[in-house]
C-alpha positions as CSV (number, residue, x, y, z in Angstrom):
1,X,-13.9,-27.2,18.0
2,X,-11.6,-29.3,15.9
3,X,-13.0,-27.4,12.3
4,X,-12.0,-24.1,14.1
5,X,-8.7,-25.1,15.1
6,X,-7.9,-26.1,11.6
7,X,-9.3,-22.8,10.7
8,X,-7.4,-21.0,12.8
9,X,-3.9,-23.0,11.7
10,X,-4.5,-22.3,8.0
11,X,-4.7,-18.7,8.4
12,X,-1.5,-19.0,10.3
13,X,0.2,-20.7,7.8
14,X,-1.4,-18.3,5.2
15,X,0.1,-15.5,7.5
16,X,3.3,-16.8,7.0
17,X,3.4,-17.8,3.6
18,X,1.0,-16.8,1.3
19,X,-0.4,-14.2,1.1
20,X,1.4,-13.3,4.2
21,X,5.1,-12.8,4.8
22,X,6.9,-15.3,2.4
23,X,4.7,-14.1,-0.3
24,X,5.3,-10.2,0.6
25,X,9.4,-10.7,0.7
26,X,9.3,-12.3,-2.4
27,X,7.1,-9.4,-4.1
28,X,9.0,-7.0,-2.3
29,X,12.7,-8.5,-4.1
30,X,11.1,-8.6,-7.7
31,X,9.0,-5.3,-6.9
32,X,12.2,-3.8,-6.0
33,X,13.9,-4.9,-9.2
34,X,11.5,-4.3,-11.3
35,X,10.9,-0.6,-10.5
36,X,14.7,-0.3,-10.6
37,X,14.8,-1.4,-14.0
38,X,12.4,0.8,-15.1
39,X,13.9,3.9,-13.6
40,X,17.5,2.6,-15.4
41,X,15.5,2.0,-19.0
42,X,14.2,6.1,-18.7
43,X,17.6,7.5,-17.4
44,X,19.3,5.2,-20.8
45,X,21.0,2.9,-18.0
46,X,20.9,-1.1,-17.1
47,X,20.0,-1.2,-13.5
48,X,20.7,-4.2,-11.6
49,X,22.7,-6.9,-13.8
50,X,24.8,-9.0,-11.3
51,X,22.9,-10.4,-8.3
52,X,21.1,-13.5,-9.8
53,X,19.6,-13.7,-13.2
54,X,19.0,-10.4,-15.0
55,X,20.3,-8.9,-11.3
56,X,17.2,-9.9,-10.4
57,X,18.3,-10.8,-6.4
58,X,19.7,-7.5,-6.0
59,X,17.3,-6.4,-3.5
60,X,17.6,-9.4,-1.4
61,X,21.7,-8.9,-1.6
62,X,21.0,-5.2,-0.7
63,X,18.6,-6.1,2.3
64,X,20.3,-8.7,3.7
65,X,23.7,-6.8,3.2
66,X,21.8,-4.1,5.8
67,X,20.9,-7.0,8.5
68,X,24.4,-8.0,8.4
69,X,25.9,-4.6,9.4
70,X,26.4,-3.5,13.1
71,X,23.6,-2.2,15.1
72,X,24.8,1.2,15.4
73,X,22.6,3.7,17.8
74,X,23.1,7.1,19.3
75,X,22.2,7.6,22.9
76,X,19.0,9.0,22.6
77,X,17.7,6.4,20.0
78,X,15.3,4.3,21.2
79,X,16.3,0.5,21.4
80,X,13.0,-1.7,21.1
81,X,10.4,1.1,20.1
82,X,11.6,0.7,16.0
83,X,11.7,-3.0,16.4
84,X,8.2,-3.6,17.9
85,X,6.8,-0.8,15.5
86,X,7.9,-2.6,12.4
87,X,6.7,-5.6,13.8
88,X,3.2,-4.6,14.4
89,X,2.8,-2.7,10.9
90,X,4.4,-6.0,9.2
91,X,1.8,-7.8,11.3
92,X,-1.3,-4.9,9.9
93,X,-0.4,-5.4,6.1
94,X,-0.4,-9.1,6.6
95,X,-3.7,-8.9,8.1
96,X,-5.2,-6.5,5.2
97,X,-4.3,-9.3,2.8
98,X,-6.5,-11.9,4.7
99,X,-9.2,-9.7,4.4
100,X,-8.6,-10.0,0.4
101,X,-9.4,-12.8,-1.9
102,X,-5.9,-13.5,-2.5
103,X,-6.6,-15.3,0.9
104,X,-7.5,-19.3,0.1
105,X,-9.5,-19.1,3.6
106,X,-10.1,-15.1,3.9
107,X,-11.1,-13.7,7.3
108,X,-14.2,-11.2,6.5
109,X,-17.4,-9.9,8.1
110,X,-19.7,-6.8,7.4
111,X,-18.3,-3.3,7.6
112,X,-14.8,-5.0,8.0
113,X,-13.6,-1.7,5.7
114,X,-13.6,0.1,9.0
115,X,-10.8,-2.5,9.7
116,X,-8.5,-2.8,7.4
117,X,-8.7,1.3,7.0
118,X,-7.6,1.3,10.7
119,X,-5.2,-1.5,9.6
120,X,-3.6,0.5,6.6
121,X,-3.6,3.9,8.9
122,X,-1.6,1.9,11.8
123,X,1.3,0.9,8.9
124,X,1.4,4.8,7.8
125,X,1.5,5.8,11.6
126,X,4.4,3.3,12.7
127,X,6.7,5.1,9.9
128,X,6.1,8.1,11.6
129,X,6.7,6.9,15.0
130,X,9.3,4.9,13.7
131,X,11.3,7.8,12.6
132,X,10.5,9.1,15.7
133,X,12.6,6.6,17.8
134,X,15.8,7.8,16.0
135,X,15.6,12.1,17.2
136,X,17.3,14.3,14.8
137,X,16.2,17.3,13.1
138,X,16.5,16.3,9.9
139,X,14.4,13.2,11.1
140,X,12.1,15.2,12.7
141,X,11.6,18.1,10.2
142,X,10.6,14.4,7.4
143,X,8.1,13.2,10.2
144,X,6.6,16.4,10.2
145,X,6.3,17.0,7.0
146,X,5.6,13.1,6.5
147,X,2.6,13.7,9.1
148,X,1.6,16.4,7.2
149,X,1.2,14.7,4.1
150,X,-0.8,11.9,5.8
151,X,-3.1,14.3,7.1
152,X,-5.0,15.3,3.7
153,X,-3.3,11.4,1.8
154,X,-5.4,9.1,4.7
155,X,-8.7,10.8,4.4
156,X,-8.6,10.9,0.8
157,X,-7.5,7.4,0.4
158,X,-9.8,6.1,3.1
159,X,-12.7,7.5,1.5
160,X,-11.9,7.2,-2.2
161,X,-11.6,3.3,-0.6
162,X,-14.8,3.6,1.1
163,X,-16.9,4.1,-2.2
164,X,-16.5,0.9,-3.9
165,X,-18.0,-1.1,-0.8
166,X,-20.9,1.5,-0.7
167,X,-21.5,0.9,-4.3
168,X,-21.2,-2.7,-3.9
169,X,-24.0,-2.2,-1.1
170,X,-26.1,-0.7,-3.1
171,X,-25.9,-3.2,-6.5
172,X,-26.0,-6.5,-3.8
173,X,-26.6,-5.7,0.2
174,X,-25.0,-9.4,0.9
175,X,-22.1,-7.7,0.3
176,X,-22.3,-6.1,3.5
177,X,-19.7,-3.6,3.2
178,X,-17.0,-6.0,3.2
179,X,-13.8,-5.3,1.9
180,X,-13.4,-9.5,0.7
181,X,-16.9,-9.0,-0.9
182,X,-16.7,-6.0,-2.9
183,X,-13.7,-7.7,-4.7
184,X,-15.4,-10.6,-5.2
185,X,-18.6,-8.2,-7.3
186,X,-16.0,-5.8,-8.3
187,X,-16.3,-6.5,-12.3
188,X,-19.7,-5.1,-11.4
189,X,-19.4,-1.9,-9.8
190,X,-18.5,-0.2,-13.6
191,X,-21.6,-1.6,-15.3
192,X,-24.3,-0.9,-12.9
193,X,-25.2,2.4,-14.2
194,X,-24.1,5.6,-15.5
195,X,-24.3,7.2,-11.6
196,X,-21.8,4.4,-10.4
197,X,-19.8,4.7,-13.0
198,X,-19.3,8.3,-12.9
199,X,-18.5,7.9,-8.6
200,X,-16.1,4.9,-9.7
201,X,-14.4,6.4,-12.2
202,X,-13.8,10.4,-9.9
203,X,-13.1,8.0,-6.9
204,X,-10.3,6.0,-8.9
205,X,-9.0,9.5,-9.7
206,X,-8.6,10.1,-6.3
207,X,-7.7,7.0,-4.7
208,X,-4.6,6.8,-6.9
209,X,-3.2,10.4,-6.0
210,X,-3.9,9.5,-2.3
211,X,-1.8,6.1,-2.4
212,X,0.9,8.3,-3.9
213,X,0.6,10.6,-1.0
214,X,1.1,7.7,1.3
215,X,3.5,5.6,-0.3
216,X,5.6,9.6,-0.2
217,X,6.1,8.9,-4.0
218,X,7.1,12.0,-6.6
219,X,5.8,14.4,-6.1
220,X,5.0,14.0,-3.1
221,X,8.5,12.4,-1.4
222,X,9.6,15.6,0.5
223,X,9.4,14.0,3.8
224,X,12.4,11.9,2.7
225,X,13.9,15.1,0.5
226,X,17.3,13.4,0.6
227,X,19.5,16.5,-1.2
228,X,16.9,18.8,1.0
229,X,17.0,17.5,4.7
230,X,19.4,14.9,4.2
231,X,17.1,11.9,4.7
232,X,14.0,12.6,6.1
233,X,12.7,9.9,8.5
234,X,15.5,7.7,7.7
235,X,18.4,10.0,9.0
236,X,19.8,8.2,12.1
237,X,19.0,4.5,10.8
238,X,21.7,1.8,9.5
239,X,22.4,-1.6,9.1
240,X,19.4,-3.9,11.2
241,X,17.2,-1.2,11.8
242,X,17.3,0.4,8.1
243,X,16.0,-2.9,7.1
244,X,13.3,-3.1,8.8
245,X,12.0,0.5,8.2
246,X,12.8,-0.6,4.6
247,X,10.8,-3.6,4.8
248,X,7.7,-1.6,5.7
249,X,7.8,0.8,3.3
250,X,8.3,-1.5,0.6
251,X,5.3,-3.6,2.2
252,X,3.2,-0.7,1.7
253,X,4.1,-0.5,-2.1
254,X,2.5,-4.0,-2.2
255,X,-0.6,-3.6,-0.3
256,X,-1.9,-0.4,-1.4
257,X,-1.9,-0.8,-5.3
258,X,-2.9,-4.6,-4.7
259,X,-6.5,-2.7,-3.0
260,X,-6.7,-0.6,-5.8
261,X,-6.2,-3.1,-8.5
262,X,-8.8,-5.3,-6.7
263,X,-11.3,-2.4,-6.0
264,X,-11.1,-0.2,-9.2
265,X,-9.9,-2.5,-12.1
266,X,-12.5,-4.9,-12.0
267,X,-10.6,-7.3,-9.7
268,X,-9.8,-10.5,-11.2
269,X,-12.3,-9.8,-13.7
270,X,-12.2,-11.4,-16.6
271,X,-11.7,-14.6,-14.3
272,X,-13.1,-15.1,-10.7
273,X,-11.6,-16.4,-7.3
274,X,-14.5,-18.5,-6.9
275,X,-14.5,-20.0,-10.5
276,X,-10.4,-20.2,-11.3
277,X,-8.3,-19.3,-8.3
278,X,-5.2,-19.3,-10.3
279,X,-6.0,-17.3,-13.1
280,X,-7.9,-15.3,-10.7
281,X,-4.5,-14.4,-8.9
282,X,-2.4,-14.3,-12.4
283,X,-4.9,-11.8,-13.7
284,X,-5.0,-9.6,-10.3
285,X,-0.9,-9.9,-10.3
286,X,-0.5,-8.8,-14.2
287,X,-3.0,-5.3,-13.4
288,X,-1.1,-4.9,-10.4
289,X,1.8,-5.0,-12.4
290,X,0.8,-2.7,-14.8
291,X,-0.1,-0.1,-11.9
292,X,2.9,-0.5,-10.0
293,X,4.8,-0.2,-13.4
294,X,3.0,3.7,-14.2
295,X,4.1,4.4,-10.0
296,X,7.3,3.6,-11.2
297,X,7.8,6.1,-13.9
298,X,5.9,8.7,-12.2
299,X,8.3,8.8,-9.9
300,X,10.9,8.7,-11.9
301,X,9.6,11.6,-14.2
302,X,8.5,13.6,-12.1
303,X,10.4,16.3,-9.9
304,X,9.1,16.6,-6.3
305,X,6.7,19.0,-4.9
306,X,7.4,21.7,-2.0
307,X,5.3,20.7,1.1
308,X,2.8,23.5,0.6
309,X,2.0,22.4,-2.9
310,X,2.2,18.4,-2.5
311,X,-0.8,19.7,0.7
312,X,-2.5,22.1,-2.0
313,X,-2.4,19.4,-4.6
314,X,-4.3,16.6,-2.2
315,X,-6.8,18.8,-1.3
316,X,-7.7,20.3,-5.0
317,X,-7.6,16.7,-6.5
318,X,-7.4,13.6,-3.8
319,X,-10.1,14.8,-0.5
320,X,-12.2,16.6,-2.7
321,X,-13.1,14.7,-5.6
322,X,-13.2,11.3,-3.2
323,X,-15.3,13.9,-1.1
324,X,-17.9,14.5,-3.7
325,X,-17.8,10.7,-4.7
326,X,-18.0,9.4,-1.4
327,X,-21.5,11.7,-0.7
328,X,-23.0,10.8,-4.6
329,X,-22.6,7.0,-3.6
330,X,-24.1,7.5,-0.2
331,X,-26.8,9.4,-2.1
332,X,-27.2,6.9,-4.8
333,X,-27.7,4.2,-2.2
334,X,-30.2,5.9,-0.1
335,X,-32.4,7.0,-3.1
């Protein structure tokens, strides 16, 4: 009894600090910044210079400038819904990152995948319902189109996700289709054979379009289309509430290129969590860097997609290539 009580305090305290919500604010700030700063260094500008060192506190001064401004709402906007939905999809993406090595005491068990996929699709569903709360039609013609979008994104992403666990299966069954186990072999899954490779490498293809979908980066930001419908999902939202729905959505930017970084790029690889837990994390931080950094710039290069062809565009080259991989690794593992 007593060893599962301290169990169960440690992953509180890893809930609230690391990697759980201290850690995810303070990513979120220098995320923030640092994709800010790219976007200036294309357009020939400075981006943030005055808010801390290098303007590197700007995002906190911008975020907490939003929770000190009044609480404005229409009559039909909902009062609690948008709170308790932020809350719950803050609560999902904390939980994903317990499931990840990052975690000094990670939860995990077999086919926990199925988990932290229903995790991940509960944070893209709250936004939805989130915009929901506020009724407007620009707000409602973004959640549409924002639904949309998730419709072809999720599946891709869920089973471009999917592929590295059944690969990991397949190379060690003690993995078990666990999501904290297939990162820890993930250095593996690249050199265990042409056939794996070849899945790996159309499944990575995939999975990175997909988190684009999700994440509603260019091309694929027309549910927020701000010169279009105004702003999308975010149209009736200030001060308090504008945080929060902020806070998600840069939460999101966290978690779903951390998973991708830990499942496709080899994880911490060259270092391991079980050898060097602090290299380990430095090497997982500096790919994740590097991904979030190439987001950045696609976004800012790029000009946005109609809805028809952001839909076309996920099914030619997100579902159907993590389609095909998904079935040649269920194939490979079977044979």
């Amino acid at each position: 009894m007593e060893a599962w009580i301290n169990t169960l305090i440690t992953l509180v305290i890893e809930a609230l600090i690391f990697p759980g919500f201290m850690f995810i604010m303070g990513m979120i700030i220098f995320t923030q910044w640092w994709w800010r700063k790219a976007a200036a260094r294309m357009a020939y500008r400075r981006g943030p210079t005055r808010t801390g060192p290098a303007g590197i506190l700007q995002p906190l001064a911008d975020f907490l400038k939003l929770l000190a401004k009044e609480d404005i709402r229409h009559s039909l906007m909902l009062r609690r819904l948008p709170v308790l939905i932020t809350s719950f999809a803050v609560g999902a993406i904390i939980t994903v990152l317990l499931f990840t090595p990052l975690s000094p005491v990670a939860l995990w068990s077999p086919y926990d995948i199925v988990i932290v996929m229903y995790l991940l699709l509960w944070v893209a569903v709250s936004i939805a319902l989130y915009g929901l709360s506020a009724p407007n039609p620009y707000t409602n013609l973004g959640v549409g189109r924002y639904l949309a979008l998730l419709t072809v994104s999720e599946p891709a992403l869920f089973a471009a996700f999917l592929v590295p666990t059944i690969v990991a299966a397949g190379i060690n069954p003690a993995t078990q289709y666990s999501l904290y186990w297939t990162i820890m072999n993930a250095a593996s899954l690249w050199t265990s054979g042409l056939v794996n490779a070849a899945v790996m490498a159309v499944a990575a293809v995939a999975a990175f379009f997909a988190i684009l979908g999700v994440m509603t980066v260019k091309p694929f930001d027309f549910p927020e289309a701000e010169g279009e419908i105004y702003w999308g999902m975010f149209t009736e939202y200030g001060g308090p509430r504008l945080a929060l729905g902020f806070f998600v959505a840069f939460a999101e930017k966290i978690v779903l290129p951390m998973l991708y970084v830990m499942l496709y790029l080899g994880g911490a690889a060259p270092f391991s969590f079980a050898d060097n837990y602090v290299l380990a994390f430095v090497a997982v931080l500096l790919k994740y860097l590097a991904v979030f950094t190439l987001i950045a710039l696609i976004d800012t290069m790029m000009p946005r997609y109609r809805p028809d062809q952001g839909i076309r565009f996920m099914i030619k080259y997100a579902i159907t290539p993590a389609t095909i991989a998904l079935i040649f690794a269920v194939a490979a593992l079977t044979l």
